[in-house]
Structures are given as structure tokens and as C-alpha cells.
C-alpha positions as CSV (number, residue, x, y, z in Angstrom):
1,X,90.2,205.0,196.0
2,X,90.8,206.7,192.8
3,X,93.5,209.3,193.4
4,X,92.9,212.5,190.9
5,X,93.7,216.1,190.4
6,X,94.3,219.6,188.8
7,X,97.5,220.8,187.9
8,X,97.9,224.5,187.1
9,X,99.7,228.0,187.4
10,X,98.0,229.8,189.1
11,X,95.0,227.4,190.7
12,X,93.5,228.4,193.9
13,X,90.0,229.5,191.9
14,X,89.6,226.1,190.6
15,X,86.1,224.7,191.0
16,X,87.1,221.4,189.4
17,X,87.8,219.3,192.7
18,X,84.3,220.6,193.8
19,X,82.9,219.4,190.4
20,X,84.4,215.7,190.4
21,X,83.2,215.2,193.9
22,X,80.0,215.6,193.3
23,X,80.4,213.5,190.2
24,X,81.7,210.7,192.6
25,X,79.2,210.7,195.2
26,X,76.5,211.3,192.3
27,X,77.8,207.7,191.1
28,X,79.2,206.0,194.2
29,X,82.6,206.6,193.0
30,X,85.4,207.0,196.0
31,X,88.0,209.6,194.8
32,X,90.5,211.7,195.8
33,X,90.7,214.8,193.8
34,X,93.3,217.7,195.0
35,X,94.7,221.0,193.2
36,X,98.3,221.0,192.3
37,X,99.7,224.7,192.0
38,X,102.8,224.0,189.8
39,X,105.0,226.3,188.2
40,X,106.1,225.2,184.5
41,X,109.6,224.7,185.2
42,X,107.7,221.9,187.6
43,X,105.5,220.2,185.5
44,X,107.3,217.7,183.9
45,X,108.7,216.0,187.4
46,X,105.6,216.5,189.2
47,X,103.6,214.8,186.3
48,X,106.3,211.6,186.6
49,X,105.8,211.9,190.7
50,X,102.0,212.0,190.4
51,X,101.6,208.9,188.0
52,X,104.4,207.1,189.7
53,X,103.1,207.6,193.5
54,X,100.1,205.8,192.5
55,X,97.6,208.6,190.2
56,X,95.1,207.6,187.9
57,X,94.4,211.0,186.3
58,X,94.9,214.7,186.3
59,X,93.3,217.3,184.6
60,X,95.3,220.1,183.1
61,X,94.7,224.0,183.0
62,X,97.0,227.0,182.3
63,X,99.4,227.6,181.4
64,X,100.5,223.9,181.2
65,X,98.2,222.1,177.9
66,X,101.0,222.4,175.5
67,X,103.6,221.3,178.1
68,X,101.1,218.1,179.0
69,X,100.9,216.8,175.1
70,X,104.9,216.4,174.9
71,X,104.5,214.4,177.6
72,X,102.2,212.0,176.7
73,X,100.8,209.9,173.8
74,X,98.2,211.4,172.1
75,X,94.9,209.3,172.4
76,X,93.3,210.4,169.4
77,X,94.2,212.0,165.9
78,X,92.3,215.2,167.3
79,X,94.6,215.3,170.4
80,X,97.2,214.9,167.9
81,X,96.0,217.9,165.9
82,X,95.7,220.2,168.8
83,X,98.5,219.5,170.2
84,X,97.1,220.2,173.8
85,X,96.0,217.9,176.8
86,X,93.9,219.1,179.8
87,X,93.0,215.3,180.7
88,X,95.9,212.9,181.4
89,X,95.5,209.1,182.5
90,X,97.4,206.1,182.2
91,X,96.4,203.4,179.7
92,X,96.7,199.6,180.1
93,X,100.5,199.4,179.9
94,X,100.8,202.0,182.2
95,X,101.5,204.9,179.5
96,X,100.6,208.5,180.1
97,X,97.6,209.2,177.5
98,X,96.5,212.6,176.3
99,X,93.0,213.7,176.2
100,X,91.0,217.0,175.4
101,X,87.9,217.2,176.7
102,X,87.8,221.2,176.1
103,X,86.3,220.9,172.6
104,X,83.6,218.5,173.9
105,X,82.7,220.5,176.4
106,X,82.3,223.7,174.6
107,X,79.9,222.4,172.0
108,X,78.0,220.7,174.5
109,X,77.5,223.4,176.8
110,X,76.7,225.7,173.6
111,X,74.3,223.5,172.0
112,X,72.7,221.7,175.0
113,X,72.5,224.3,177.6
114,X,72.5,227.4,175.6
115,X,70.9,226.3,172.2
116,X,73.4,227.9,169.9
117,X,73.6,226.0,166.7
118,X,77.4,226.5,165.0
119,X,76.7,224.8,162.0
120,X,77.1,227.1,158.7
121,X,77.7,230.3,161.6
122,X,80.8,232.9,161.4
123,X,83.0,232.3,164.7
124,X,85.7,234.8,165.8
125,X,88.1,232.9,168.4
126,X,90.2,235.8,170.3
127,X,93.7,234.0,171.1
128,X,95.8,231.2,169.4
129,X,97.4,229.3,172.7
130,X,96.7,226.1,173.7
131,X,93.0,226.7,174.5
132,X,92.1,227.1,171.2
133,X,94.0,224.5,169.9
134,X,92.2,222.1,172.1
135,X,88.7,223.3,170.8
136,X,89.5,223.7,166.9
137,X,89.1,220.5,166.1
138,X,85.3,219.9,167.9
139,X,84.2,223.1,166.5
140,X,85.0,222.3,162.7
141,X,83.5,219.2,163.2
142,X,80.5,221.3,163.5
143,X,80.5,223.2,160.1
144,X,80.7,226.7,160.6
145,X,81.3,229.1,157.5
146,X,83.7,230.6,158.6
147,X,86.6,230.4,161.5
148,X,88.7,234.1,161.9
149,X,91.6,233.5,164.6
150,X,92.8,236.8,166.3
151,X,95.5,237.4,168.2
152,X,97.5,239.9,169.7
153,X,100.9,238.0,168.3
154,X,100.0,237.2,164.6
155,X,103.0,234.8,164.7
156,X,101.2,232.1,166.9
157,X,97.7,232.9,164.4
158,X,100.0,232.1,161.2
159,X,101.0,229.0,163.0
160,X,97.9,227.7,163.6
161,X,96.5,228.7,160.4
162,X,99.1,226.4,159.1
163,X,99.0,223.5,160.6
164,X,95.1,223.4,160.3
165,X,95.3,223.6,156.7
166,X,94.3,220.4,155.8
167,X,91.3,220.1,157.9
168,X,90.2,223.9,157.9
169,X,91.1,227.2,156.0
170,X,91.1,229.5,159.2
171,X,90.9,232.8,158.9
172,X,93.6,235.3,161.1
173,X,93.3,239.0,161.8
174,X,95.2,241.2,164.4
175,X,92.6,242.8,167.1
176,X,93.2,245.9,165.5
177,X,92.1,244.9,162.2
178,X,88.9,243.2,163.2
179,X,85.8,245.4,162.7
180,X,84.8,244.7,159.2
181,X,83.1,241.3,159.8
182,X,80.5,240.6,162.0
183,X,80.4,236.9,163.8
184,X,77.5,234.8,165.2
185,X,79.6,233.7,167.9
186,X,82.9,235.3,170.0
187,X,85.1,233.1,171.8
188,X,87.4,234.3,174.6
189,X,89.8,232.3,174.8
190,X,92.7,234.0,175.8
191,X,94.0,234.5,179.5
192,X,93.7,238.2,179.9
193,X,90.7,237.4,181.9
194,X,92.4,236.4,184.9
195,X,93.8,240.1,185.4
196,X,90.3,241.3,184.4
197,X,90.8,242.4,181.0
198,X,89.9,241.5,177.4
199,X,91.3,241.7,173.9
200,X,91.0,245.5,172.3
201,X,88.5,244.4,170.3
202,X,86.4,246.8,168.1
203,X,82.4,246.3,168.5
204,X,81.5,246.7,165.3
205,X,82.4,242.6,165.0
206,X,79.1,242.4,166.9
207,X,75.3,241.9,165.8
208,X,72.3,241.6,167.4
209,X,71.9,238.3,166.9
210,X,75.9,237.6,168.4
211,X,76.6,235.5,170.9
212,X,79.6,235.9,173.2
213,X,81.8,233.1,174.9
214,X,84.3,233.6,177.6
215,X,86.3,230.3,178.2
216,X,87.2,231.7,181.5
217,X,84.9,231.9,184.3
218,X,84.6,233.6,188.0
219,X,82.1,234.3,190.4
220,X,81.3,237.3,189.1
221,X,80.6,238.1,185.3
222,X,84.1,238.3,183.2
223,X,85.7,241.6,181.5
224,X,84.0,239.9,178.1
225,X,81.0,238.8,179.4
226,X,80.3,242.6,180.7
227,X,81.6,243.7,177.3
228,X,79.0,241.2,175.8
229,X,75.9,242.7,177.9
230,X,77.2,246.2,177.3
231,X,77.0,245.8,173.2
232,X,73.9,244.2,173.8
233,X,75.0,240.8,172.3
234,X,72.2,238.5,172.3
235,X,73.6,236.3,174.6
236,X,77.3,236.3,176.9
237,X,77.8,233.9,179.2
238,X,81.1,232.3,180.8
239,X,82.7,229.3,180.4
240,X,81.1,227.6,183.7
241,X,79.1,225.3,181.7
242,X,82.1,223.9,179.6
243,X,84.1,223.4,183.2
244,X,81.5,221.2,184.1
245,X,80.9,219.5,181.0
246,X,84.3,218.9,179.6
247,X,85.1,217.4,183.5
248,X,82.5,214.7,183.1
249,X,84.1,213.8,179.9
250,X,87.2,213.6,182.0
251,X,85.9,211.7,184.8
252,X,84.2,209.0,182.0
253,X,87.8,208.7,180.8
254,X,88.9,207.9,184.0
255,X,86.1,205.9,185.6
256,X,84.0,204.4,182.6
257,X,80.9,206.4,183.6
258,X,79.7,209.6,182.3
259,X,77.8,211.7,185.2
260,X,74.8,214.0,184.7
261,X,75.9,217.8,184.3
262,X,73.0,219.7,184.8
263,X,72.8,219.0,188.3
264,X,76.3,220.2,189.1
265,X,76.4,223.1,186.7
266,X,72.8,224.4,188.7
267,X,74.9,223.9,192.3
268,X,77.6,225.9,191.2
269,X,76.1,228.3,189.3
């Protein structure tokens, strides 16, 4: 038995032990997979209880990514660069290791399921916490033109701007500001959704041909995603499909084998 989990503040909406079940009986796998709701003054004892009373692997959600790369050794130079985990594991030695699997996820669920090509496109990301630090790296690697980061703090923007420098001249704008430039592709990424709001974002950033990403997801269509449909975006669509895919890369990391998404993603959905 494979003993896994999700650790986040707050977590009761979680699909994710629904997700890696299915996984597991879709490849014969026997887990255990359980959500942790842990504050952050928490984390860092229940990560060495977790690992210690006998876990293999945990994915990580809000607000604790940031918290979850101090604590472990990055596994690549990406992880590294993003400083942000949402997949932890032990390696041979018994070290915690540091994964993101957000990034892969993302451009998997936009170019496989959705068709949306990012190479040579103009992407506005809304937010500069650890969400988009874990997907800046995949979506570079993908060539857009151009990558604006805006945020309601500009502090945490010029931060990131910064320490991308050598792999990406990002772009950073306050909401306020943004309405000059229109994008190919919006990406929610902050938390505002879980209240039910969204960044004060002028429409003017949109086109016709714009297509809107919420990394957030719920039952029922997000503040952005309604924003989306209501400025006629060409497509707006939630962050389901990038739950399910970034979770089989997670569950190849800790099992070897990488399930088939589409599947799950149609259960859920």
C-alpha cells in the first residue's frame, strides 16, 4: 500500500484524492490517498510526521508551495527556478524531493485538450505567488512573445521579474495599468477565486481571438471564467483539466507509471 496525500489551507474542495484513485484502480495500483487540512504554522512538522510515519508522497496546494521547496531538495534546475513544490516524495536515500508538476500540466491541458498553441503568443499571467512561479518555467519553454506579470503588489512582480532574468525578460504591470495590450491568452492564477472574485482587470486586454485560463476550479464556472464568457473571449475554461493532468505527472513520480487523463478529466467533469 502506497500511503499518499494532499496537504493544504483550506482543502475540503479538493478533487485530488478522487483523481489518484481512479488513477490506482485504472492501473492496479493499491493506495491510500487522504487530504491533510494544515495550517502554515503546521506544515513543516506535519511534512517530517508524514514522511517519517511511513509516506511516500504528497501533493501540495495553497497556500503552502513556497513553504514545501525550503523543505526539500529540488529535483530539477526548473524546481529550482520556481522555487515552488506541489509534489513531494522521498528519493533513494530517503531525502524529501521537490517536484512541480503545475507547469506540465497547464501546457498539457492547453495544448492537448484545448488546442491552444503558446508558441510566439502574448500571455498575461494575473498574480506573482507561488502558482506562477511553478508554471513560468514550462510556459517559456514554449516560446511565447511575450510574458506581462500583474499583480496587485508590484513588489512580488519586480521579484519575479528579477530572478527570471536570465531565462526570460518578463514583463510586469499593476491591474490598473493593464488595458493597453491585448493577450492571446489570460491566466488566473491568483487565489481571489476561492472568495469568488477576480483581479480588477480592465477588458480592453481582451480580443476575440483570447483565451482565458483560471488555475482555479469549482463546480460551477469561476468569477474569471464568467468574466471570460461575458467579454466574449473565444474560449474560458477552468483549471480542471490541469488538476488532473499535473496529478498523473505526480502519481508517475511516485509510482513509475503515467495514467491516462482523459478518462478521469470526462468523470469529473
Amino acid at each position: 500500500m502506497i500511503k499518499l496525500g494532499v496537504v493544504g489551507h483550506p482543502i475540503a474542495h479538493s478533487k485530488s484524492p478522487l483523481i489518484h484513485r481512479q488513477f490506482a484502480e485504472q492501473l492496479g495500483v493499491a493506495i491510500e490517498y487522504e487530504k491533510y487540512d494544515i495550517k502554515p504554522r503546521d506544515f513543516d512538522r506535519f511534512i517530517s510526521d508524514f514522511f517519517a510515519g511511513g509516506g511516500h508522497g504528497l501533493n501540495v496546494t495553497l497556500p503552502h508551495k513556497e513553504s514545501a521547496f525550503l523543505l526539500s531538495s529540488p529535483a530539477t534546475k526548473k524546481v529550482s527556478l520556481a522555487k515552488a513544490v506541489n509534489t513531494l516524495s522521498l528519493d533513494k536515500s530517503g531525502e524529501i524531493t521537490g517536484n512541480n508538476t503545475d507547469g506540465a500540466g497547464l501546457v498539457r491541458d492547453l495544448s492537448d485538450n484545448h488546442g491552444v498553441d503558446i508558441t510566439n503568443k502574448k500571455l498575461l499571467i494575473l498574480g506573482a505567488g507561488g502558482a506562477v512561479r511553478g508554471i513560468l518555467p514550462s510556459l517559456i519553454e514554449m516560446g511565447p512573445s511575450i510574458i506581462t506579470v500583474s499583480n496587485r503588489t508590484m513588489a512580488k512582480a519586480e521579484i519575479l521579474k528579477t530572478e527570471f532574468e536570465t531565462l526570460y525578460d518578463l514583463g510586469i504591470q499593476p491591474y490598473e495599468e493593464l488595458g493597453k495590450d491585448r493577450f492571446d491568452l489570460i491566466i488566473n492564477a491568483t487565489s481571489m477565486g476561492i472568495d469568488g472574485q477576480m483581479p480588477n482587470v480592465s477588458s480592453a486586454v481582451l480580443a476575440a481571438t483570447t483565451v482565458c485560463y483560471d488555475l482555479m476550479y469549482a463546480t460551477e464556472p469561476t468569477a474569471f471564467v464568467r468574466w471570460g464568457q461575458e467579454k466574449h473571449a473565444e474560449l474560458a475554461v477552468d483549471g480542471l483539466g490541469m488538476l488532473v493532468e499535473q496529478a498523473a505527472e505526480s502519481f508517475a513520480i511516485w509510482t513509475g507509471q503515467r495514467p491516462d487523463t482523459k478518462l478521469v478529466y470526462q468523470s469529473l467533469r
